[in-house]
Biotite code that builds the C-alpha atoms (Angstrom):
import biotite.structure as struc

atoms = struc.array([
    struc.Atom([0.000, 0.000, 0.000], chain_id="A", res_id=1, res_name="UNK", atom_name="CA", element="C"),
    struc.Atom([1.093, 3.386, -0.965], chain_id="A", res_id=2, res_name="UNK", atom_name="CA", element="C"),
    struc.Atom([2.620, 5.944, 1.989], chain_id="A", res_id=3, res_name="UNK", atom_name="CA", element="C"),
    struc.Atom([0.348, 8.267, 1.201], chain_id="A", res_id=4, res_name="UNK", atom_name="CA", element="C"),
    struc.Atom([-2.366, 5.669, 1.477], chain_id="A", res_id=5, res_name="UNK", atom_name="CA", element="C"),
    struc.Atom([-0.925, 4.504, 4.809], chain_id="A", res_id=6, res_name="UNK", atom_name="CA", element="C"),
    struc.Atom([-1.109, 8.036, 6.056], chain_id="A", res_id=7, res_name="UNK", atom_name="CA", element="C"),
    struc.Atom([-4.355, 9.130, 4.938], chain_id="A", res_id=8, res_name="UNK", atom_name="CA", element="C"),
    struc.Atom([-5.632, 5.514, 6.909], chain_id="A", res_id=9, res_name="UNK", atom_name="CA", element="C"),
    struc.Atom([-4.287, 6.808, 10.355], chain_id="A", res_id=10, res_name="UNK", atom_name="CA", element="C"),
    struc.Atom([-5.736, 10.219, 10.037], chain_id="A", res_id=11, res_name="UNK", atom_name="CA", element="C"),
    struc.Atom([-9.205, 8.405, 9.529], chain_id="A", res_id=12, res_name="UNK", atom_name="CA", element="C"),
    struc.Atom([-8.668, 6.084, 12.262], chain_id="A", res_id=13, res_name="UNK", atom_name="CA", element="C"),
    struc.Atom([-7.431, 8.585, 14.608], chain_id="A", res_id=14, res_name="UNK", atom_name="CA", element="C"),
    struc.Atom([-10.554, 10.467, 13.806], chain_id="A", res_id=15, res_name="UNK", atom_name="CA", element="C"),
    struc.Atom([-12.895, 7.837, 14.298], chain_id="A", res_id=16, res_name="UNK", atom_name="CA", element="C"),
    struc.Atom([-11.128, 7.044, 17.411], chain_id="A", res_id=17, res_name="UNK", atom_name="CA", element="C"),
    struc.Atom([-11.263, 10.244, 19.077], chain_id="A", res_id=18, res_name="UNK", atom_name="CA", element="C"),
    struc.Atom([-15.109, 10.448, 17.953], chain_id="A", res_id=19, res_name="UNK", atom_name="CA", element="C"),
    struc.Atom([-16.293, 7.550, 19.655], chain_id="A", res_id=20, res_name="UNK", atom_name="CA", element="C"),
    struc.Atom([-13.621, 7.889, 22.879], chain_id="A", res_id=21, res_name="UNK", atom_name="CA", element="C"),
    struc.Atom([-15.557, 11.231, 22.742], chain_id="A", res_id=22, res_name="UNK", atom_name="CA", element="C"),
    struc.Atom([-18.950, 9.923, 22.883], chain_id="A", res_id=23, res_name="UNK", atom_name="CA", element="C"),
    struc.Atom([-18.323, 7.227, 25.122], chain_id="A", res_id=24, res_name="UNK", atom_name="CA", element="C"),
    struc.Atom([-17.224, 9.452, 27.734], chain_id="A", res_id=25, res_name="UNK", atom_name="CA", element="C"),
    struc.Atom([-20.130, 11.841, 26.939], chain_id="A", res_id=26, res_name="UNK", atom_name="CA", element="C"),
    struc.Atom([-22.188, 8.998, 27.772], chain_id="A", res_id=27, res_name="UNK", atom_name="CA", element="C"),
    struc.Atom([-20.720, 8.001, 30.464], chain_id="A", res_id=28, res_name="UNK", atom_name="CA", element="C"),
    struc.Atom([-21.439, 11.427, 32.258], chain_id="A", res_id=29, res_name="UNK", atom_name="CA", element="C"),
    struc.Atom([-24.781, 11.959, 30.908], chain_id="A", res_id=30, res_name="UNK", atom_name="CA", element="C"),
    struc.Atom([-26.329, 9.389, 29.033], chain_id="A", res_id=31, res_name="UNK", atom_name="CA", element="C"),
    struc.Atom([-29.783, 10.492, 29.295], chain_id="A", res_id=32, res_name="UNK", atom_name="CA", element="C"),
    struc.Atom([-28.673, 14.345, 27.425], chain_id="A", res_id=33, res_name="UNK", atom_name="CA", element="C"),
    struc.Atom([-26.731, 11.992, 24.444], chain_id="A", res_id=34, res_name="UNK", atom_name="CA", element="C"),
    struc.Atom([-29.435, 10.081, 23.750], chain_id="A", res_id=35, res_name="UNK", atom_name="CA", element="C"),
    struc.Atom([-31.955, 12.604, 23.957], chain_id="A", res_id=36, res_name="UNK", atom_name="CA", element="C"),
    struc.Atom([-29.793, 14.507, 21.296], chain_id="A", res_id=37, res_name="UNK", atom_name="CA", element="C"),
    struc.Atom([-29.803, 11.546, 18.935], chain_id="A", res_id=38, res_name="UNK", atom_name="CA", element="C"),
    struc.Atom([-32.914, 9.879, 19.449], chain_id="A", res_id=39, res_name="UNK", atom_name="CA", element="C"),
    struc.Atom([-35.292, 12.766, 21.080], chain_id="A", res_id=40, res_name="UNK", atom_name="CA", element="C"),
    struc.Atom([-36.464, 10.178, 23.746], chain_id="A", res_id=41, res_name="UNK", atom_name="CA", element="C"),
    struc.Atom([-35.671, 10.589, 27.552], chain_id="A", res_id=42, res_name="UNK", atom_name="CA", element="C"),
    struc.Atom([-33.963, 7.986, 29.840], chain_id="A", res_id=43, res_name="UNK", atom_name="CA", element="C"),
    struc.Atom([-34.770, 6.752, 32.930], chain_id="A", res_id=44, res_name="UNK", atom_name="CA", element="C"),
    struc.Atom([-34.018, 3.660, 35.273], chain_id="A", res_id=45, res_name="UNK", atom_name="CA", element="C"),
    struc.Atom([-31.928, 1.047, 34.142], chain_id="A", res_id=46, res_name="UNK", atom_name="CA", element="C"),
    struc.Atom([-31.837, 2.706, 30.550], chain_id="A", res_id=47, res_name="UNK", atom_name="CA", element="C"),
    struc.Atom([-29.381, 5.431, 32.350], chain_id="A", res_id=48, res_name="UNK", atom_name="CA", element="C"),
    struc.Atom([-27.187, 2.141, 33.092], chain_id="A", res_id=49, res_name="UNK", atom_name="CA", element="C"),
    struc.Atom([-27.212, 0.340, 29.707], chain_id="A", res_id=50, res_name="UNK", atom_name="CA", element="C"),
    struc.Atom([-26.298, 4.113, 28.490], chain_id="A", res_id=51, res_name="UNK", atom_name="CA", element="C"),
    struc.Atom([-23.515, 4.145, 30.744], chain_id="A", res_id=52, res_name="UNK", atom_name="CA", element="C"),
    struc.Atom([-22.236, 0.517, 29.282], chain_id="A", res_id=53, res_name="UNK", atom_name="CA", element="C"),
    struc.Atom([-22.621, 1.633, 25.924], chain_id="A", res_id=54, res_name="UNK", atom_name="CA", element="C"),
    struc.Atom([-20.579, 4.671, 26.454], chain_id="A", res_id=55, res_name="UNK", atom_name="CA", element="C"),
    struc.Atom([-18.094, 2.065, 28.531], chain_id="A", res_id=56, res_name="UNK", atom_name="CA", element="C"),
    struc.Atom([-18.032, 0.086, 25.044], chain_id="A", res_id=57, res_name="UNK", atom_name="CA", element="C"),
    struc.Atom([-17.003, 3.132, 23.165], chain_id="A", res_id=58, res_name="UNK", atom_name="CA", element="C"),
    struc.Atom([-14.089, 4.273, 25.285], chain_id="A", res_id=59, res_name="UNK", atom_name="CA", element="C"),
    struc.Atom([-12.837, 1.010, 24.664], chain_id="A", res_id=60, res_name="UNK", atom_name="CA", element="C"),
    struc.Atom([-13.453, 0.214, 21.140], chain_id="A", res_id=61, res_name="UNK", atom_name="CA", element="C"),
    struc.Atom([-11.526, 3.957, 20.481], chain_id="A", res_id=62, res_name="UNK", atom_name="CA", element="C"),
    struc.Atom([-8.635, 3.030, 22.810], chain_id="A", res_id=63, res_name="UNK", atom_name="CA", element="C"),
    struc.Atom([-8.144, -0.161, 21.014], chain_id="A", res_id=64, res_name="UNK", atom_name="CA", element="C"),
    struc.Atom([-8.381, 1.328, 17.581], chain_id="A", res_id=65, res_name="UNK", atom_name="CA", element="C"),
    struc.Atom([-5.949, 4.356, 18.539], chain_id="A", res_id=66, res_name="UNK", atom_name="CA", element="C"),
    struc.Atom([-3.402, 4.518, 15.922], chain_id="A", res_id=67, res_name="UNK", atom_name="CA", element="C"),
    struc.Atom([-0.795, 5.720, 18.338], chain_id="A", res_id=68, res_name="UNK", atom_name="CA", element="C"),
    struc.Atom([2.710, 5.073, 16.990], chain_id="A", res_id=69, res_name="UNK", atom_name="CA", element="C"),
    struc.Atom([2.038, 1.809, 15.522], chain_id="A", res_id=70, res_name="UNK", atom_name="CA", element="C"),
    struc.Atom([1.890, 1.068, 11.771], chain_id="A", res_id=71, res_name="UNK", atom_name="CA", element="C"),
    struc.Atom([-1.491, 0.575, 10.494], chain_id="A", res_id=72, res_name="UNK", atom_name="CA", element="C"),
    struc.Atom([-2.402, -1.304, 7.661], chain_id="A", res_id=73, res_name="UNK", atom_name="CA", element="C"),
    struc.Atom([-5.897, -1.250, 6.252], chain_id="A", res_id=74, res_name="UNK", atom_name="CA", element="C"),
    struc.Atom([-6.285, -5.168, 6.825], chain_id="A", res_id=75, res_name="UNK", atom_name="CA", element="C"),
    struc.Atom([-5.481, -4.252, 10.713], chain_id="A", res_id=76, res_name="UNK", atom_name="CA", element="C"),
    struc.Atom([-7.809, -5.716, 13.622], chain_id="A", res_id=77, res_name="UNK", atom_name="CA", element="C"),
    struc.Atom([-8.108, -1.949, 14.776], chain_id="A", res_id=78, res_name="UNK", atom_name="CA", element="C"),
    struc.Atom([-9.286, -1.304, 10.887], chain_id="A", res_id=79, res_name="UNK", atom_name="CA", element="C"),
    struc.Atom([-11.759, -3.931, 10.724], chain_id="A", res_id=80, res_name="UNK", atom_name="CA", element="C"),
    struc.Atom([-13.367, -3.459, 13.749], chain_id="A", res_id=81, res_name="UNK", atom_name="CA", element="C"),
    struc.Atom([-13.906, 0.570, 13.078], chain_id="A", res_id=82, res_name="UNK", atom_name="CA", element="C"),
    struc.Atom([-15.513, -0.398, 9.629], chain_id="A", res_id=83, res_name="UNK", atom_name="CA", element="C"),
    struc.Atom([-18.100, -2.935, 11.127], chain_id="A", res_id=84, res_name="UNK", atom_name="CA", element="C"),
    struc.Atom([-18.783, -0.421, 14.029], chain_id="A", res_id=85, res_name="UNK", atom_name="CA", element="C"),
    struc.Atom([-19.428, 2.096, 11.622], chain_id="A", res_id=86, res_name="UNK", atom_name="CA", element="C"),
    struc.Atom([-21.329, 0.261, 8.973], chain_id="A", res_id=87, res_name="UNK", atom_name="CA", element="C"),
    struc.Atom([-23.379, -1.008, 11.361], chain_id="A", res_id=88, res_name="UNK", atom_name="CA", element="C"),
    struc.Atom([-24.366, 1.882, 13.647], chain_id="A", res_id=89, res_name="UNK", atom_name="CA", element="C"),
    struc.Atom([-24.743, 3.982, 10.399], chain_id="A", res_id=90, res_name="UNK", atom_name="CA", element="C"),
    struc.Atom([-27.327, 1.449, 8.970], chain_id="A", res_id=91, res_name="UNK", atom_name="CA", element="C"),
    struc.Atom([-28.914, 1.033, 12.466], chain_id="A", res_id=92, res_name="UNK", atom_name="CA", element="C"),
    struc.Atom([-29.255, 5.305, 12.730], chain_id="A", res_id=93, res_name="UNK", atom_name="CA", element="C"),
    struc.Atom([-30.711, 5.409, 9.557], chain_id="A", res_id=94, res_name="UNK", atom_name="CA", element="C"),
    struc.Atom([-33.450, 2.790, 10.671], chain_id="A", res_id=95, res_name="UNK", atom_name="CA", element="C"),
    struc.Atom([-34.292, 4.577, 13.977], chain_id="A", res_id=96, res_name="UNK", atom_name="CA", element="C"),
    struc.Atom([-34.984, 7.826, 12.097], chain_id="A", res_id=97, res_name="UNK", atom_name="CA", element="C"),
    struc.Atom([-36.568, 6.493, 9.095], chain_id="A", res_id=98, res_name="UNK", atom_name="CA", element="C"),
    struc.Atom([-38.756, 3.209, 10.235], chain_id="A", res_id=99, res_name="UNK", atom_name="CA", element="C"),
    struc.Atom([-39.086, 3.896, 14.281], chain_id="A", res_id=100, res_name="UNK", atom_name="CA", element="C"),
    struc.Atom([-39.454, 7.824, 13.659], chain_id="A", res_id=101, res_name="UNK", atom_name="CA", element="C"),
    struc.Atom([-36.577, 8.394, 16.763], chain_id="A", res_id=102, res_name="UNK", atom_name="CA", element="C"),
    struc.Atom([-35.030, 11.657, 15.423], chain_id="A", res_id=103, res_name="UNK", atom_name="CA", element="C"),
    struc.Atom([-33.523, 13.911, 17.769], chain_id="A", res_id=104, res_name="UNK", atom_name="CA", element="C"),
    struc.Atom([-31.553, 16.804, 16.776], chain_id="A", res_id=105, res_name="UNK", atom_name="CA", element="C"),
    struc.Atom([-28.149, 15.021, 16.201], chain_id="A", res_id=106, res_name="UNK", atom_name="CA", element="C"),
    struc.Atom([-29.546, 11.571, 14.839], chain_id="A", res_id=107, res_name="UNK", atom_name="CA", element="C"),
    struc.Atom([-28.829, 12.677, 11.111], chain_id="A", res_id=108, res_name="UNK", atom_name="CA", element="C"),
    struc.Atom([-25.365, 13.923, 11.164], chain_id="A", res_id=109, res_name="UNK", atom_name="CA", element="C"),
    struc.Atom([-24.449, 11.026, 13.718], chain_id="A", res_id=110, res_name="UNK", atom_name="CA", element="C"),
    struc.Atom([-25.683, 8.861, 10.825], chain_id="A", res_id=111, res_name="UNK", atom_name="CA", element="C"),
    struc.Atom([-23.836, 10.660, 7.913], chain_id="A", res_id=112, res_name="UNK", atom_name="CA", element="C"),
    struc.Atom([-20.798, 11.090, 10.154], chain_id="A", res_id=113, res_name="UNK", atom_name="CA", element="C"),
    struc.Atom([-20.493, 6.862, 10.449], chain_id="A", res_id=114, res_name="UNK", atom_name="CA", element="C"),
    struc.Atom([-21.390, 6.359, 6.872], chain_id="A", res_id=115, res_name="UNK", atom_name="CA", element="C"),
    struc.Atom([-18.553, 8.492, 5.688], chain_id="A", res_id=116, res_name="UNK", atom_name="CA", element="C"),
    struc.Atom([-16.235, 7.586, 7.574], chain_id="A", res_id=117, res_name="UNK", atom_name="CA", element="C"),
    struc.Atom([-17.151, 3.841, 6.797], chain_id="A", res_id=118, res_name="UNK", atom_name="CA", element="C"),
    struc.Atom([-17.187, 4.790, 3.331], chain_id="A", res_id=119, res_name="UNK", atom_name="CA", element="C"),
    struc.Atom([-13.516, 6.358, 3.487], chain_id="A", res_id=120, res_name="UNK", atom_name="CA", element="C"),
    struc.Atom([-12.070, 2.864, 5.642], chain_id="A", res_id=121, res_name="UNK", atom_name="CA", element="C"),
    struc.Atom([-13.838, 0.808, 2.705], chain_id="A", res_id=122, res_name="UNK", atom_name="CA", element="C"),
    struc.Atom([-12.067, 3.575, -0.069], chain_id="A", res_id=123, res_name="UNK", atom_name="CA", element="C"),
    struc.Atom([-8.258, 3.147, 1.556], chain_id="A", res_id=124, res_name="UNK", atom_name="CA", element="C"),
    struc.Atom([-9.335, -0.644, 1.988], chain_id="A", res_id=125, res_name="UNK", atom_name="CA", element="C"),
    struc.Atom([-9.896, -0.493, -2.111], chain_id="A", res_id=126, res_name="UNK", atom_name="CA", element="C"),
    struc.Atom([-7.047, 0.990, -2.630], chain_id="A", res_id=127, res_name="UNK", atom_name="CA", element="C"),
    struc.Atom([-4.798, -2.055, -0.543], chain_id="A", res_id=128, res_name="UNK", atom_name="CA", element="C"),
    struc.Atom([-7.525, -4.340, -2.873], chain_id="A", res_id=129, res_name="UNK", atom_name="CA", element="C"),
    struc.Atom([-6.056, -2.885, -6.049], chain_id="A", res_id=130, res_name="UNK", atom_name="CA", element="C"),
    struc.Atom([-2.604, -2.201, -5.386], chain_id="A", res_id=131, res_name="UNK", atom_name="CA", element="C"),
    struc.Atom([-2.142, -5.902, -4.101], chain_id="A", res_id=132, res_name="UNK", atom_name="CA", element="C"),
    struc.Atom([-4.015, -7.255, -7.399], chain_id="A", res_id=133, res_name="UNK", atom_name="CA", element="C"),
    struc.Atom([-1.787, -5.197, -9.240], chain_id="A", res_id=134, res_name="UNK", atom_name="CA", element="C"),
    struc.Atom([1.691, -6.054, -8.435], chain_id="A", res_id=135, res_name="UNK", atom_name="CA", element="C"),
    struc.Atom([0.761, -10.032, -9.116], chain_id="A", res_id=136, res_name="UNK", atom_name="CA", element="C"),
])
């Protein structure tokens, strides 16, 4: 893979990194204000709690997908795992605001925000695709 291709990858990861270490810790302060911004729904009870694991879950997944000074290749665990996250909560915003009507005020660029940035691990991904079926 290209070194401009190799840099371009850690810039997204670090980005996507720092997002959801952001969020997490947002929800782990105030889960009930988070989801109320993305879904437009109040929390209470044990809902505050799941918040607070989900939030937990994000910290981590960031901190173990932290680019740091380690090489990353787009084939990386840390790479993988940040593409599924983000195809998957992307697709699973989109179907809270369009088929279970849940739209709070952030629900649409939270959605947008995980599709491109899935869209730009998938576009570095093609990249290591065509550059490997290349040189054979």
């Amino acid at each position: 893979m290209k070194e401009a291709s190799l840099g371009t990858l850690k810039k997204i990861l670090f980005f996507a990194a720092f997002v959801e270490m952001g969020t997490g810790v947002a929800l782990m302060i105030d889960p009930a204000i988070v989801v109320n911004l993305l879904l437009g729904v109040d929390l209470s009870g044990v809902a505050i709690a799941i918040g607070r694991c989900f939030g937990i879950a994000l910290l981590a997944l960031g901190w173990a997908c932290w680019p740091g000074g380690q090489p990353v290749e787009s084939g990386s665990p840390a790479v993988r795992a940040m593409l599924l996250y983000n195809v998957l909560i992307a697709s699973y915003l989109v179907y809270l605001g369009a088929a279970r009507d849940l739209v709070g005020l952030l629900l649409w660029p939270a959605a947008a925000l995980h599709a491109v940035v899935a869209i730009a691990l998938i576009w570095t991904w093609r990249g290591r695709w065509r550059s490997n079926t290349m040189s054979k």
